[in-house]
C-alpha positions in Angstrom: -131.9 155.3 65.0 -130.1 152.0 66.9 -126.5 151.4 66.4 -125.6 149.2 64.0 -124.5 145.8 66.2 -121.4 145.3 65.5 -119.7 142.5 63.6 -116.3 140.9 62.9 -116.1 140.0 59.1 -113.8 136.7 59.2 -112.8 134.7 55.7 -112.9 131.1 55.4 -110.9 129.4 53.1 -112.9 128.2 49.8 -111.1 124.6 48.2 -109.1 122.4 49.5 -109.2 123.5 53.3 -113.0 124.1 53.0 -114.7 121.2 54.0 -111.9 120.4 57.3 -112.7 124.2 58.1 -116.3 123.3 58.1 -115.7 120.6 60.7 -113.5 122.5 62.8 -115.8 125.1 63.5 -118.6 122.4 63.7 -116.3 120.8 66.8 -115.9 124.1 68.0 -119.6 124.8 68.5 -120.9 126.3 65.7 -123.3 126.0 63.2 -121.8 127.2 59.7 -124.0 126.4 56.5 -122.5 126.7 52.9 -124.9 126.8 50.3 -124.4 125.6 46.7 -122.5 128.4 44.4 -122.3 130.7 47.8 -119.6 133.1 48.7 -121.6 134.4 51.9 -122.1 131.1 54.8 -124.5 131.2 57.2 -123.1 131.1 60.9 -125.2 131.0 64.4 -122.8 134.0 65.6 -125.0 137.2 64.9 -121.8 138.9 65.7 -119.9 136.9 62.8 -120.2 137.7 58.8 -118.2 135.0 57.1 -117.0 135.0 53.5 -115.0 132.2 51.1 -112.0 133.1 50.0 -109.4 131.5 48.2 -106.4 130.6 50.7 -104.3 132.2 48.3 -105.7 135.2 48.7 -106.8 135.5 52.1 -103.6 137.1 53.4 -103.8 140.3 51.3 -107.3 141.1 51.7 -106.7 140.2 55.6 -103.5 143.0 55.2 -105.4 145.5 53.3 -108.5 145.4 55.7 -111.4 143.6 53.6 -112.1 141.0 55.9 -111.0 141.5 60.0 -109.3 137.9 60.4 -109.4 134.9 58.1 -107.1 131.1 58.1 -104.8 130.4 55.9 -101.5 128.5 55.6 -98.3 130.6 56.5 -97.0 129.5 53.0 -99.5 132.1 51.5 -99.5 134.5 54.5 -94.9 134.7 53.0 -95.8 134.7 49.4 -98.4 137.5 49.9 -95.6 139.3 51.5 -98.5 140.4 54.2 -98.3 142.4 57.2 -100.8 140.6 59.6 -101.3 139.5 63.4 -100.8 136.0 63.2 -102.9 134.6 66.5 -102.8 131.0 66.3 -101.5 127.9 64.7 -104.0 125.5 63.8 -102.7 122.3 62.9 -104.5 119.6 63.4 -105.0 116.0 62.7 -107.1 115.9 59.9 -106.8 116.2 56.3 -105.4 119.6 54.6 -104.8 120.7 58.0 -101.8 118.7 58.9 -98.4 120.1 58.0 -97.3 120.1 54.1 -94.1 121.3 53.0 -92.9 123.0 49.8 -90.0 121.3 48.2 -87.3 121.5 46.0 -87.8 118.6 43.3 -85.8 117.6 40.1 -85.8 114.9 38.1 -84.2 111.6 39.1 -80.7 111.4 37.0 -80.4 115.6 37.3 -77.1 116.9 38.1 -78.6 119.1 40.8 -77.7 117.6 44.2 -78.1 120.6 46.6 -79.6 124.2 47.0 -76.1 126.3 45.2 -76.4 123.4 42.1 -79.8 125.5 41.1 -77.6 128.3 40.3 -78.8 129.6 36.7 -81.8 126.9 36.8 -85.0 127.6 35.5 -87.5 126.7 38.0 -91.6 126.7 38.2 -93.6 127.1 40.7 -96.9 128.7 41.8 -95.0 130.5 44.6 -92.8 133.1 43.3 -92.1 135.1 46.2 -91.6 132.6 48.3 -89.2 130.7 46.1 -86.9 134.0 45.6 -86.8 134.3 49.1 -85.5 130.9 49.5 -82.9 131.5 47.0 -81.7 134.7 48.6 -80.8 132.5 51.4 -78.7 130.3 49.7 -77.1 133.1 48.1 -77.9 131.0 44.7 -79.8 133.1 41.3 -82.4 131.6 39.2 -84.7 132.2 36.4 -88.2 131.5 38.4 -91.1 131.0 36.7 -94.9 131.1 37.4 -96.9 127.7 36.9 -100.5 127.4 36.0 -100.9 123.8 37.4 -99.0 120.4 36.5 -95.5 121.5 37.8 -94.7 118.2 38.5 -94.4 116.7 35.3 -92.9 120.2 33.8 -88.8 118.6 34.9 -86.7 117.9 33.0 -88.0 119.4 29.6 -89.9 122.8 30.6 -87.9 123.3 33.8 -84.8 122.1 35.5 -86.6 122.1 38.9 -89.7 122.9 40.9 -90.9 123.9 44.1 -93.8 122.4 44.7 -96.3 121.8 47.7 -96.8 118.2 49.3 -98.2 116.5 52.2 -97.3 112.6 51.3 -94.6 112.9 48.3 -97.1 110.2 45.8 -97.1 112.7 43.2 -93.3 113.5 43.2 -92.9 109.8 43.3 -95.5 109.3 40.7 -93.7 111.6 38.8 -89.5 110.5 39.2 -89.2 113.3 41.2 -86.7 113.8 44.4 -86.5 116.0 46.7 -83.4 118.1 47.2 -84.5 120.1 49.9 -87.5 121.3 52.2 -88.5 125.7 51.5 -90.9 126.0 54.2 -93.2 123.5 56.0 -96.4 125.3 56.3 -100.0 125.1 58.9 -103.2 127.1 59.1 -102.8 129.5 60.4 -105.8 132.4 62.7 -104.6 135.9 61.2 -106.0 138.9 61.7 -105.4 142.7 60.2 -103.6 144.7 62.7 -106.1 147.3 62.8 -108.7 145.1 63.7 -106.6 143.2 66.3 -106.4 146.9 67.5 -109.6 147.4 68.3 -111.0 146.2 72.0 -114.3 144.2 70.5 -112.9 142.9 67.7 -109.5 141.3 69.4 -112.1 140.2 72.1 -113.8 138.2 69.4 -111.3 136.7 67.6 -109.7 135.9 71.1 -112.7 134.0 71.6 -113.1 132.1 68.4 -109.3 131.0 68.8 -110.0 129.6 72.1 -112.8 127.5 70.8 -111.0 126.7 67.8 -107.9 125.4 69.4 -110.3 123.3 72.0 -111.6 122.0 69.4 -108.2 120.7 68.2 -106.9 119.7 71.2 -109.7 117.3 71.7 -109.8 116.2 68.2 -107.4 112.8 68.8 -108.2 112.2 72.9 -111.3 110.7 74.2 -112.5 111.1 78.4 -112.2 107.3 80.0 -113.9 107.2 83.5 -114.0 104.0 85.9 -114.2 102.8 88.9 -110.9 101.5 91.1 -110.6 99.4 94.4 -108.8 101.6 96.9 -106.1 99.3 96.8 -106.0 98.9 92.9 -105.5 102.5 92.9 -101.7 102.9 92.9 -101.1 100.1 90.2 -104.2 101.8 87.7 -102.5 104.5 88.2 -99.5 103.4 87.3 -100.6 102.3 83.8 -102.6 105.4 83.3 -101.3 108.1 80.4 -103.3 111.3 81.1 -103.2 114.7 79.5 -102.9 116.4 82.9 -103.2 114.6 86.4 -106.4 111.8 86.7 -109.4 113.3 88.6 -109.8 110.8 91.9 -113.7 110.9 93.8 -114.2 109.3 96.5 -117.4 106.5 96.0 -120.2 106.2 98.8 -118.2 102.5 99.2 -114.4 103.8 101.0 -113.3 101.1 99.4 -113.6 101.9 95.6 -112.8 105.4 94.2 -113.7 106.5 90.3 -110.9 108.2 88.4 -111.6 110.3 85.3 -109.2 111.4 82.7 -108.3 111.7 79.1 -106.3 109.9 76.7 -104.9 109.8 73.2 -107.3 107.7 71.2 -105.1 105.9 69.5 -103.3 104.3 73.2 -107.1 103.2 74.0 -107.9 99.8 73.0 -104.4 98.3 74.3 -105.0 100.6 77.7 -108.7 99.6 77.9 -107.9 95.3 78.5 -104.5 96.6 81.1 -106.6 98.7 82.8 -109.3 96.1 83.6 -106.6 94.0 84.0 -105.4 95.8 86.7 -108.7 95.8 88.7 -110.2 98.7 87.1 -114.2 98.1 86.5 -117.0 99.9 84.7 -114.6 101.5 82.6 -116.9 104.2 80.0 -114.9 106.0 76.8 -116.8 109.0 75.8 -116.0 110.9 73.3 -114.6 115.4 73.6 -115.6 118.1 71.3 -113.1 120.3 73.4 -110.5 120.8 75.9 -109.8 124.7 77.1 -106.8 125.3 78.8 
């Protein structure tokens, strides 16, 4: 009978990280399908079985050996209170997968100013371990309590304070909420289960899909500019030129003219673009990356 081929079983967090995930992996070279109402997606890796999973969740079955590797943020990786080889860090620029931090909140007029003023407060949140923790580091005790949703407007009536998650504070000020102090601020992050990282074939693999992955994220806010320089343009282009590591300079059939490739944060691009011609630089070409490998 032929051996089974083997195959790394990675999770993919299902909600609110879902549809970035999707794209990252896209950017990253692969070709992951979710169907409607499926658990199971479809990847072009024959060596890959991916499954949804709730991000809250992800770090226990990652721990206890379900699934070889999976992303999730750190926040749920602490509150899990799971034992896992964390291999990358994958914050990005996009949606869900910038940073967010978990706050400390009360209503505006509260008497609580600071971390020791929570002493004896009854607090919600939907991170219980993770809260404790932070009160056994201010030395501080308080009656914390799980919330089922809607902790924001549970202040002043149903709770003295909160720890909540946000990523641009509308809600807290939505809700007359301030912030007294930051818990954690928490990225995706690439863990895997130590026994898996353990084993040859499978650390190769992950390795491998955390080098694309972070490519993919290092190209996701640069773009490649290339154009062409008169030789004695060169030092004043050059001049001008940001570059994420040092320009590549060919030399043209014309001795006179040389072309420079590099790459650039997008955002610097349409004020470099007009200097840069400016300058003397001519057929200037933006393209855009899917990756840069270090």
């Amino acid at each position: 009978m032929a051996k089974k081929p083997a195959r790394l079983r990675l999770g993919l967090p299902k909600g609110s990280l879902q549809e970035t995930t999707v794209k990252l992996f896209k950017l990253a070279g692969f070709v992951l399908r979710i169907a409607s109402r499926s658990y199971y997606p479809d990847i072009d890796d024959p060596e890959i079985e991916c499954i949804l999973i709730r991000a809250q969740e992800m770090a226990r079955y990652v721990q206890q050996g379900v699934l070889d590797a999976g992303i999730t943020g750190v926040d749920w990786t602490i509150e899990n209170r799971a034992k896992v080889k964390e291999m990358a860090d994958l914050r990005a620029p996009w949606p869900n997968y910038n940073p967010v931090r978990w706050i400390v909140a009360v209503k505006e007029g509260s008497p609580i100013k600071k971390p020791k003023d929570l002493q004896g407060a009854r607090i919600a949140t939907e991170v219980i371990n993770l809260t404790k923790r932070y009160l056994r580091q201010h030395k501080v005790k308080a009656h914390v309590e799980f919330s089922w949703g809607a902790t924001e407007v549970k202040p002043p009536v149903l709770a003295d304070a909160i720890v909540d998650v946000t990523e641009t504070g509308s809600s807290l000020r939505a809700n007359n909420l301030r912030v007294i102090d930051t818990v954690l601020e928490s990225t995706p992050r690439f863990i895997a289960n130590t026994d898996a990282y353990a084993d040859a074939w499978k650390r190769q693999k992950m390795e491998r899909i955390v080098l694309l992955l972070e490519g993919a994220i290092r190209a996701a806010d640069r773009v490649g500019l290339m154009m062409n320089v008169p030789e004695k343009k060169l030092e004043a282009v050059l001049g001008i030129l940001p570059a994420l590591g040092t320009p590549t300079i060919s030399h043209l059939a014309d001795p006179k003219w040389v072309a420079i490739n590099t790459v650039v944060e997008e955002t610097v691009v349409t004020e470099l673009l007009p200097r840069l011609r400016e300058s003397g630089a001519r057929g200037l070409v933006e393209y855009p990356l899917n990756k840069i490998i270090e």
